[in-house]
N, C-alpha and C positions, 0 to 999 in steps of 0.2 A: 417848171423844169426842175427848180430844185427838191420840189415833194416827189417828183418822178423819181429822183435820184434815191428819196430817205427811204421809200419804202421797202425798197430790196434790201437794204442795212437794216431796216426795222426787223422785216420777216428774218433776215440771219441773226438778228438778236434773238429774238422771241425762241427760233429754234433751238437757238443754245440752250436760251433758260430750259425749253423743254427738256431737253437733251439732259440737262443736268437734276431737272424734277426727277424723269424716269430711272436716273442711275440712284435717287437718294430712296427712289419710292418702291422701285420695283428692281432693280438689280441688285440692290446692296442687300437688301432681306436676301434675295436668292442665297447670295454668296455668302450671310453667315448661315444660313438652314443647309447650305451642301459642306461646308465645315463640321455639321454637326452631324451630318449623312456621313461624314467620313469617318470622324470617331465615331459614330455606332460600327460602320464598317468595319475598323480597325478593332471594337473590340467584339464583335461578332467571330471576325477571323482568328482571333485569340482562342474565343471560345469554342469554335468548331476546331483550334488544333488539341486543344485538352481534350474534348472530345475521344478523338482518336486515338489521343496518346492512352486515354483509360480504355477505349476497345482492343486498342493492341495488347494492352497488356494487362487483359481481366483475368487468363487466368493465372500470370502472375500474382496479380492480390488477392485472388482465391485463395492458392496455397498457399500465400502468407499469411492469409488473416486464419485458415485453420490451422497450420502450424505454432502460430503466436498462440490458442484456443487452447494446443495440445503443450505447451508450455506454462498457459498462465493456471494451467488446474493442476499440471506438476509440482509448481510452486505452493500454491494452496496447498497440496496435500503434505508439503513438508511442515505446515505449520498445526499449531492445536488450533482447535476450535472453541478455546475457552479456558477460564484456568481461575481456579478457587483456591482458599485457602487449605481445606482438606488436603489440596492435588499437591501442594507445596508439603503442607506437612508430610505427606505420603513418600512423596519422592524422598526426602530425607532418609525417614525411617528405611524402607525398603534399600534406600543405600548403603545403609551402615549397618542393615541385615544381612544384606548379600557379600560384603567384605567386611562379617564380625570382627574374622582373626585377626584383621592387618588394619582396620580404621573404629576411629573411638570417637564419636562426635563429642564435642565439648557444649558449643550452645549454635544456633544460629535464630536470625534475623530477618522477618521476612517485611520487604519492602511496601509501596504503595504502586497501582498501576498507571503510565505511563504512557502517554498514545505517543506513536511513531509518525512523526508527520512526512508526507512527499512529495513533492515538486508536481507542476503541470507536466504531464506525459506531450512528448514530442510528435507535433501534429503536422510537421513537413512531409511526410512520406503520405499521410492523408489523402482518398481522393473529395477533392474540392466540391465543395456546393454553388451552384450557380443561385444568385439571388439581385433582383435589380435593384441598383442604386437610385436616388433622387431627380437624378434626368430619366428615366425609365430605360437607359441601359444595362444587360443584364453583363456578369461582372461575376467574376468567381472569388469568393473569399472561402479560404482553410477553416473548416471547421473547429470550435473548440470541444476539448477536452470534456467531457461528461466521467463526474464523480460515480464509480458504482457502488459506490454504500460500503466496500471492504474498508476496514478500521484496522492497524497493527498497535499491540499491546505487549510492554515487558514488564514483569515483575523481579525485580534483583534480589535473590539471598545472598545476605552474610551470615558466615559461618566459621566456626571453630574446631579444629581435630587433633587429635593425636595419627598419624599413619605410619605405617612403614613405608620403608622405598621403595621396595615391589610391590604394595599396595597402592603408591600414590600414581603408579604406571597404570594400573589394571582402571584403578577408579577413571583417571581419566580418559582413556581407549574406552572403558563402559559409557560417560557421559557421552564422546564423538560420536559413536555408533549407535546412539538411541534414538529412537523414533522421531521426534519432533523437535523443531530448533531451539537447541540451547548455545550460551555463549559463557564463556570462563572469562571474563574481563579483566580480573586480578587473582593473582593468586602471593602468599609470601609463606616463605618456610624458610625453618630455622632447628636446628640439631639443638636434642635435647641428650649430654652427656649422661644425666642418671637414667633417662628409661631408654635408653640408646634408637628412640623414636625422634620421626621430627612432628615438630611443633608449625600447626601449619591452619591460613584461614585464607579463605575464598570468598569471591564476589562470582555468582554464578547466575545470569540472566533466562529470564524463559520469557518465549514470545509465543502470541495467539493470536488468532485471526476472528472480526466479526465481521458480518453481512455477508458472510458466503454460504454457500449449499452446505459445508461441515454442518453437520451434528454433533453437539459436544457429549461425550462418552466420560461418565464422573470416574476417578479412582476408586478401586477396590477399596476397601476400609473392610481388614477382617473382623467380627465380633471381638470384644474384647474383655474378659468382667470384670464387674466394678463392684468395690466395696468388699466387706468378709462377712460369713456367717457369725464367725466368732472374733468380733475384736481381741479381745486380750490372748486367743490362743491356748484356752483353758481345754482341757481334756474332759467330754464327759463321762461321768461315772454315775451311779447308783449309790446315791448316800445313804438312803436307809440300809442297804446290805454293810455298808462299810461302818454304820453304826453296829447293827447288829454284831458281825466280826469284831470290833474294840467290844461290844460287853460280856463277851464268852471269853 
């Protein structure tokens, strides 16, 4: 009678154990693989809303990224495409050609080149690249920043002048309105009572651009001659005539 009794407690034991094998064996994987069904879900849903948000609004970035296109070659064309020592020499001269009567260069100095360094450009507004992560969840990350080979370059003169007042207006409004970007960094002037000029010297930057579409176009350099036929400046004559006249 008593084994009659154990066995129905036996079989509810046994079933428990079962009960508790299938939760360790076969429910509990379930439940962490639909966890994991849920984050892909959740970034699935992420990703089909970027999606959208870049169909709505493609040709928003259309016209921006060719607007941005029509500015970044604006830029570019403001700068030179290269710059030698000739180009520097040139400039001077041609400056103090075009305002002989009012500017008297004294000496200038021309420096060494200088690369312009710049920041990572700002890749928030970017549309995002989809790429999967380590659990093979796909996952948007921002793109980086791609260098395009443009380099910026200054070259600084120092230089020495005598100018007038109204010359040192002109010269400057000349420099502003010239083709390619220059920069006046320093300038100092000082009244000269005997030649009733001022005494005045400049730090004047030039900047050039490499790795773009420019082609660099050299300075003019007019012919110039070198050297004399006649060093000492002797007059020719005919000596034997000038002999012959002294013995008559």
């Amino acid at each position: 009678m008593n084994k009659n009794k154990q066995i129905p407690v036996l079989l509810g034991f046994l079933g428990i154990l079962f009960a508790i094998a299938m939760f360790f064996i076969v429910y509990r994987p379930y439940i962490a693989k639909a966890e994991v069904i849920e984050a892909e879900n959740q970034s699935l849903i992420q990703s089909l809303n970027k999606y959208k948000e870049i169909a709505e609004n493609e040709v928003f970035y259309k016209e921006g990224t060719d607007k941005m296109n029509i500015e970044t070659r604006k830029i570019i064309g403001e700068y030179a495409s290269g710059l030698i020592r000739e180009d520097q020499i040139m400039f001077m001269v041609n400056l103090e050609n075009r305002f002989r009567s009012e500017f008297e260069i004294k000496f200038f100095n021309m420096g060494t080149d200088q690369e312009i360094t710049y920041g990572v450009a700002d890749t928030t507004q970017e549309i995002p690249v989809e790429t999967p992560t380590e659990d093979g969840i796909l996952s948007f990350q921002e793109p980086e920043a791609i260098d395009n080979g443009v380099q910026m370059y200054k070259n600084t003169i120092e230089s020495g002048y005598d100018v007038t007042y109204d010359g040192l207006k002109d010269i400057l409004e000349y420099i502003n309105e010239l083709g390619v970007k220059k920069n006046i960094t320093n300038i100092t002037l000082s009244f000269d009572s005997t030649s009733g000029l001022l005494n005045g010297s400049m730090s004047l930057s030039q900047y050039y651009l490499t790795g773009t579409e420019g082609i660099y176009s050299s300075t003019n350099i007019p012919s110039m001659q070198i050297g004399l036929e006649n060093l000492f400046g002797t007059i020719d004559a005919n000596l034997e005539e000038e002999e012959t006249n002294t013995e008559e």
